[in-house]
MMTF fields as JSON, N, C-alpha, C and O atoms, coordinates in Angstrom:
{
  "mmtfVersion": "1.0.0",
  "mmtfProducer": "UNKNOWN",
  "numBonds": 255,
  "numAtoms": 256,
  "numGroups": 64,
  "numChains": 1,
  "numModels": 1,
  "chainsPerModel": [1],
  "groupsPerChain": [64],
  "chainIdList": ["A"],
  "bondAtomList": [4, 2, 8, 6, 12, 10, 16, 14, 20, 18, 24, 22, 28, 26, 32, 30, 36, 34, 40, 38, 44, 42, 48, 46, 52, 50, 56, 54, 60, 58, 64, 62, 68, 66, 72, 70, 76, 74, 80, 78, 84, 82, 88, 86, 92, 90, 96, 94, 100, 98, 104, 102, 108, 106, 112, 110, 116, 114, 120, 118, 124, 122, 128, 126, 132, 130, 136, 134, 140, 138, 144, 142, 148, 146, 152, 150, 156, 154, 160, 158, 164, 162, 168, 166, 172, 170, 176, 174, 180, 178, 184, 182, 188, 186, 192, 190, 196, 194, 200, 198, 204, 202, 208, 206, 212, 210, 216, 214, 220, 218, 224, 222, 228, 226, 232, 230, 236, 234, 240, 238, 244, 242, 248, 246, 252, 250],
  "bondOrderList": [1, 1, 1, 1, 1, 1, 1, 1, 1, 1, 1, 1, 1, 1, 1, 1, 1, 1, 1, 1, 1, 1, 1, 1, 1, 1, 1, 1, 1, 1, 1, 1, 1, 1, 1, 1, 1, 1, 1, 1, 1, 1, 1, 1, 1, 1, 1, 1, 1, 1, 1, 1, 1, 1, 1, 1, 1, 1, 1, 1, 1, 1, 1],
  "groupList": [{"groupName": "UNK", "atomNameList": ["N", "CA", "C", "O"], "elementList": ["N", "C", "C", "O"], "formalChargeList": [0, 0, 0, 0], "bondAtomList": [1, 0, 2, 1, 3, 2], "bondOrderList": [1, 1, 2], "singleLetterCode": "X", "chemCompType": "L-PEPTIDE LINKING"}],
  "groupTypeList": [0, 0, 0, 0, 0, 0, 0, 0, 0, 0, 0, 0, 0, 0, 0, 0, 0, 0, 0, 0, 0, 0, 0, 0, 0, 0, 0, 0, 0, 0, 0, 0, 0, 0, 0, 0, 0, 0, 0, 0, 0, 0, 0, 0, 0, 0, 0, 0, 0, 0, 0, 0, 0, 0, 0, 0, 0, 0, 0, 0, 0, 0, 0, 0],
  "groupIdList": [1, 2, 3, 4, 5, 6, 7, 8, 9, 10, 11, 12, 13, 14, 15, 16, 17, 18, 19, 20, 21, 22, 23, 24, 25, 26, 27, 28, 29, 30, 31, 32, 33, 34, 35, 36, 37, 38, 39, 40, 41, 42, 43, 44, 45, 46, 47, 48, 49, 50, 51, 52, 53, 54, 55, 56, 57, 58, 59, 60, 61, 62, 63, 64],
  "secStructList": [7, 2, 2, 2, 2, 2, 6, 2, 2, 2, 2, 2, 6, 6, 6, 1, 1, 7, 7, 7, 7, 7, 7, 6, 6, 7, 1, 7, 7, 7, 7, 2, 2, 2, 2, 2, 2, 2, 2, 2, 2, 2, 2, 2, 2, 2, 2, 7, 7, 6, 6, 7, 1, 2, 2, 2, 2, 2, 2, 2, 2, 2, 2, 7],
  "xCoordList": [10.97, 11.392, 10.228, 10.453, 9.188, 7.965, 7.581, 7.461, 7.289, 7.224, 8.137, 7.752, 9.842, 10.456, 10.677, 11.295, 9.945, 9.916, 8.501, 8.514, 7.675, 6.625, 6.902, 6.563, 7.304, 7.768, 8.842, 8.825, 9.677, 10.609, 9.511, 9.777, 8.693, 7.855, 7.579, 8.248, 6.099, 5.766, 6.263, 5.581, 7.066, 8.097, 8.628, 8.803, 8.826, 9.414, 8.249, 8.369, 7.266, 6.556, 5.315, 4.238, 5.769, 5.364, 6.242, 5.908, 7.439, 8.362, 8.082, 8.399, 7.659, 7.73, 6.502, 6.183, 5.347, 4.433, 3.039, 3.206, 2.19, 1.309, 0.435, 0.027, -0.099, -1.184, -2.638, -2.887, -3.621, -4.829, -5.385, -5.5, -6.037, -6.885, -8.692, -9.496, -8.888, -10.759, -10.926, -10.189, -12.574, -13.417, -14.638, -14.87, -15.642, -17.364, -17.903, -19.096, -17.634, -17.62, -17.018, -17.283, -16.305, -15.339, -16.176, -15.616, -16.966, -17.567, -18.347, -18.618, -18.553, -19.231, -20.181, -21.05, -20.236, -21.31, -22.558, -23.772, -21.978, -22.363, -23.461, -23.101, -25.078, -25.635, -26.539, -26.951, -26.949, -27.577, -28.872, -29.162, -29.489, -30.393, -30.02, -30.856, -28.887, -28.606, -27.962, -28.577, -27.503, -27.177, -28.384, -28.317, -29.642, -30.807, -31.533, -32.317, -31.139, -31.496, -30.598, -30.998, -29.419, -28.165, -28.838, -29.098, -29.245, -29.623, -31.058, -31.144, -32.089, -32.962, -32.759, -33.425, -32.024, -31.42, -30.662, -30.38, -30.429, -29.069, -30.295, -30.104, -31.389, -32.341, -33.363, -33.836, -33.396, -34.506, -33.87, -34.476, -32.687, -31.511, -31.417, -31.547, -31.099, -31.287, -32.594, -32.713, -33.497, -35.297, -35.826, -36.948, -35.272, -36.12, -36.631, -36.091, -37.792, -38.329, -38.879, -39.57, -38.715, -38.789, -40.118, -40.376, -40.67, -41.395, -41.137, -41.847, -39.967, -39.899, -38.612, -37.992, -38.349, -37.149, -38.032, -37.396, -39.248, -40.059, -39.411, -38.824, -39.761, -38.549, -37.17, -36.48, -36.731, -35.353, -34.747, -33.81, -35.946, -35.706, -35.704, -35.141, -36.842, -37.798, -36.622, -36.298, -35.651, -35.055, -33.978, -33.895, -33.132, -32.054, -32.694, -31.888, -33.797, -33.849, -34.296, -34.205, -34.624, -34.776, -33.181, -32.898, -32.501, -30.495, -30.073, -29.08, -30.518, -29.513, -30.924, -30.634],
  "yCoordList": [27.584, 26.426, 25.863, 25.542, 25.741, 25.034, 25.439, 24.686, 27.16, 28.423, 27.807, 27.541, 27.645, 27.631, 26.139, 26.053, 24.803, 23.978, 23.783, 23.022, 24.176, 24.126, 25.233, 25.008, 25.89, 26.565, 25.704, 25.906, 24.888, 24.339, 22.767, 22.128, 22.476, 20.976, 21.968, 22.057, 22.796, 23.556, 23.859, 23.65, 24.215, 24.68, 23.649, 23.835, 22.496, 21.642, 20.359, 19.68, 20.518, 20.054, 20.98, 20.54, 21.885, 22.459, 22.627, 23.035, 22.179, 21.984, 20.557, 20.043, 19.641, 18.152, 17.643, 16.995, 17.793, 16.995, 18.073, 19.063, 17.294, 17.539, 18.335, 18.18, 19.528, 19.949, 20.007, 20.366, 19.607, 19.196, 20.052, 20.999, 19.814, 20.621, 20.718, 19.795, 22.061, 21.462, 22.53, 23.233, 22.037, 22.448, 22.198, 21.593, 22.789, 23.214, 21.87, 22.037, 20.293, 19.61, 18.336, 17.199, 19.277, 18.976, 18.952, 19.571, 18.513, 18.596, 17.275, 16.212, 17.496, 16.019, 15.588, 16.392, 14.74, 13.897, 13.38, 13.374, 13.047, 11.988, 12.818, 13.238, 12.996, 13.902, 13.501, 12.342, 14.326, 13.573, 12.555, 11.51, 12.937, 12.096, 10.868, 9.965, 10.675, 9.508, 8.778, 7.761, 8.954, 8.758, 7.969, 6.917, 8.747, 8.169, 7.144, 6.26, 7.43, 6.133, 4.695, 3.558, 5.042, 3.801, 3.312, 2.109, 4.067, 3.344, 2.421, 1.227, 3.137, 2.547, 1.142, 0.19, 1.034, -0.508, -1.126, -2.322, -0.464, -1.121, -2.215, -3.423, -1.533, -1.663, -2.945, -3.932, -2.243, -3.486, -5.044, -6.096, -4.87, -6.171, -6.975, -8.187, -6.22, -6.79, -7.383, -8.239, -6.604, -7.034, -8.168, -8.663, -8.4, -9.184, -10.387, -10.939, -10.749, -12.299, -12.96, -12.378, -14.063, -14.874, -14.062, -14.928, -13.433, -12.841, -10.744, -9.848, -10.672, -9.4, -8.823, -7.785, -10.139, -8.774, -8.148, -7.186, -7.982, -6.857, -5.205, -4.247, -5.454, -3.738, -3.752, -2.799, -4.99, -4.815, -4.062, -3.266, -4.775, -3.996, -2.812, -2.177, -2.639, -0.978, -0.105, 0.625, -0.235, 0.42, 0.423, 1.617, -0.163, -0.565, 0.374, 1.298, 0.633, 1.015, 2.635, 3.421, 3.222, 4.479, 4.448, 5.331, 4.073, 4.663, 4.545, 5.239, 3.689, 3.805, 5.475, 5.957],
  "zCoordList": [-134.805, -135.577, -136.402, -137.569, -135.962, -136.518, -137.744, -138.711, -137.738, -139.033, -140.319, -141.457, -139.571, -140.386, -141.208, -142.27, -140.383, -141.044, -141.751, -142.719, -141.516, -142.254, -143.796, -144.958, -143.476, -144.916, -145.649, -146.863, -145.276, -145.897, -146.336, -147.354, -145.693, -146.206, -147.588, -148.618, -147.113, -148.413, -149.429, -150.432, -149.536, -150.416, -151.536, -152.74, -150.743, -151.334, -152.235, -153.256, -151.29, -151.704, -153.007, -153.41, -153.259, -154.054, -155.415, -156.527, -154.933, -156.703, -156.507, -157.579, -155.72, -156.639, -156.603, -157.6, -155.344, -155.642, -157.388, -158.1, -157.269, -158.034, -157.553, -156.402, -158.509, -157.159, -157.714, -158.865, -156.764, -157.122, -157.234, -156.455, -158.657, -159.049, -158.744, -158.616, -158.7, -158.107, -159.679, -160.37, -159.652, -160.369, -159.872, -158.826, -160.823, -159.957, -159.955, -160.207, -159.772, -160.345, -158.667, -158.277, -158.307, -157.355, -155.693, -154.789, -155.516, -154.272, -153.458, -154.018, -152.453, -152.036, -152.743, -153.081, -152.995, -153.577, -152.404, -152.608, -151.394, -150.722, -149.663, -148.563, -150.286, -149.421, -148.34, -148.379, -147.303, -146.223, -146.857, -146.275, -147.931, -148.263, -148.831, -148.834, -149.32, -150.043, -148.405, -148.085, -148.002, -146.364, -145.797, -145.161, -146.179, -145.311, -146.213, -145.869, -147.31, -148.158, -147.951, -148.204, -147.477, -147.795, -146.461, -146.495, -145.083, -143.868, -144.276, -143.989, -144.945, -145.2, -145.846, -145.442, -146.65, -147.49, -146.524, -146.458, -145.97, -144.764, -143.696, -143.561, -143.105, -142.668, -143.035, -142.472, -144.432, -145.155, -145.134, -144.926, -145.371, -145.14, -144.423, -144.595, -143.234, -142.153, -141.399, -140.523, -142.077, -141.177, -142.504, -142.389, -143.291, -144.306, -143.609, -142.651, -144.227, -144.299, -145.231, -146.068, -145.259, -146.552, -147.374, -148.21, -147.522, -148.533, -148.382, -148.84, -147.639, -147.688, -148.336, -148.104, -149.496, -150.905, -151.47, -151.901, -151.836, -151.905, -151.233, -151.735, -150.272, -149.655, -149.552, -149.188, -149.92, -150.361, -151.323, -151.376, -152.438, -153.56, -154.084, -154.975, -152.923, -153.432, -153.379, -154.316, -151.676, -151.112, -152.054, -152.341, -152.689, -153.76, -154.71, -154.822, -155.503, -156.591, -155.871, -156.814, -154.914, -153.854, -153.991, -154.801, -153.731, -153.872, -154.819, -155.033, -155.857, -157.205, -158.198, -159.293]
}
């Protein structure tokens, strides 16, 4: 039964929905280094003191 309903979703969902297209273009973005940068800002945020947006910043302009 399962075979035969999974071929009948597919099926159907292949005359109506849309189907997504990839290209070389098409891949994660989101890489472990930018990861260890977003913790680092995440970090600086949280530890600041009144004279430390200095590494706030640094860290903000290290991710953008």
């Amino acid at each position: 039964m399962a075979p035969a309903l999974q071929e009948a979703m597919v099926g159907t969902l292949d005359r109506h929905a849309r189907k997504k297209r990839w290209c070389s273009r098409s891949k994660r973005w989101w890489t472990p280094e930018l990861k260890d940068l977003r913790k680092a800002l995440g970090k600086a945020i949280r530890n600041r003191r009144p004279n430390g947006m200095s590494r706030v910043q640094e860290a903000r302009r290290e991710l953008h």
